[in-house]
N, C-alpha and C positions, 0 to 999 in steps of 0.2 A: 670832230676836229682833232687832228693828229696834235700830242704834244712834242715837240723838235724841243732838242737837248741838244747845245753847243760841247762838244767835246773841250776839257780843258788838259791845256798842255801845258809843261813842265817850261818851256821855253818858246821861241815866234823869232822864225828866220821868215823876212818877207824881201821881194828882189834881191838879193844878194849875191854876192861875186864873191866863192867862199874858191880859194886858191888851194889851198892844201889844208882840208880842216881834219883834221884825225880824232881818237878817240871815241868814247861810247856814249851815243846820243839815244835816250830814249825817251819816248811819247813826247816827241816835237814837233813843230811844224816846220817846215822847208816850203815854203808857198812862193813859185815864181822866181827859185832860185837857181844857179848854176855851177856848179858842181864841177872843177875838174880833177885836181890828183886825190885820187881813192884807197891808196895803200892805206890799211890801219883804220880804219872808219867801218865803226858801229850803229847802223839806224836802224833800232829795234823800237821795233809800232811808231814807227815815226810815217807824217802825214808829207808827200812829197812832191803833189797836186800843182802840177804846171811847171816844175824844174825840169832841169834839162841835167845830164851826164855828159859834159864836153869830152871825154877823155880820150885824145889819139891815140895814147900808146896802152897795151894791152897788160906792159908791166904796172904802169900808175894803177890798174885796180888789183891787181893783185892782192887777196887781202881783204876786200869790202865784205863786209858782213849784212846783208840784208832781211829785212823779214817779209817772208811771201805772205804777203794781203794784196787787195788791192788800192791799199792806200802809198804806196810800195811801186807803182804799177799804174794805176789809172791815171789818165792826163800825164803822163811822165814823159820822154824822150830822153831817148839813149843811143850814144853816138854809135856809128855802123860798129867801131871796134870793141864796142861794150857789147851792145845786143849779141853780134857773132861769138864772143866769149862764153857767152852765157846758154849760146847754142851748144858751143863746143862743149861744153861741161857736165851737160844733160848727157852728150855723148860716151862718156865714162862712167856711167851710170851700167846698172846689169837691167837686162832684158830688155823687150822693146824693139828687138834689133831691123825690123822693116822703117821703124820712125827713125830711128839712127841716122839710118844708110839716109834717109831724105834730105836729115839736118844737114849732112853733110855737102849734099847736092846744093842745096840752100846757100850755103857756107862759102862753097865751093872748094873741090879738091886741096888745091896746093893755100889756101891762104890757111885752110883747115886744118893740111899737114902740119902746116908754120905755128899753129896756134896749140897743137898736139903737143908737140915737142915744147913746147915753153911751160906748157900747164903739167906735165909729166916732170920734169925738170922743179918745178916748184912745190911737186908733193910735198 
């Protein structure tokens, strides 16, 4: 018989309609939460399991600081202009360059161009 450990966290956002929450959130839960302006937001090992990233405009995340697990990621949803961002950003990355050129296709040219220039701009 497997023994199951419930992770404990520092804090427990459950459904919530967090509008602009900023600052440095770690080892929290976000369960079933949604998420719109991102600028300034820290979730380091934070669990985010069934929240959504509403964000339309591609400035409001500017700034998110994320930690790549898949607690980060699994069961998550991310608005088309989040995920395309986050295509885009791989794209300025070195090497790789056949996966690139796909994201891009993906992406699509001119929304890609649009999203180049803004993330270049906010180095």
């Amino acid at each position: 018989m497997k023994n199951d450990v419930l992770k404990s966290f520092k804090k427990q956002y459950i459904s919530e309609e967090l509008q602009e929450i900023t600052g440095i959130h770690e080892n929290e839960l976000f369960f079933d939460c949604t998420f719109h302006k991102l600028s300034g937001l820290t979730l380091k090992n934070c669990d985010l399991n069934q929240s959504r990233f509403t964000t339309k405009r591609v400035r409001d995340a500017l700034g998110l600081t994320l930690t790549l697990d898949c607690h980060s990621f699994s069961g998550v949803e991310f608005s088309p202009e989040l995920f395309d961002m986050m295509l885009a950003l791989l794209t300025l990355s070195k090497g790789n360059d056949s996966k690139k050129e796909k994201l891009v296709d993906i992406i699509g040219q001119k929304k890609y161009t649009s999203l180049y220039k803004l993330l270049k701009v906010n180095e």
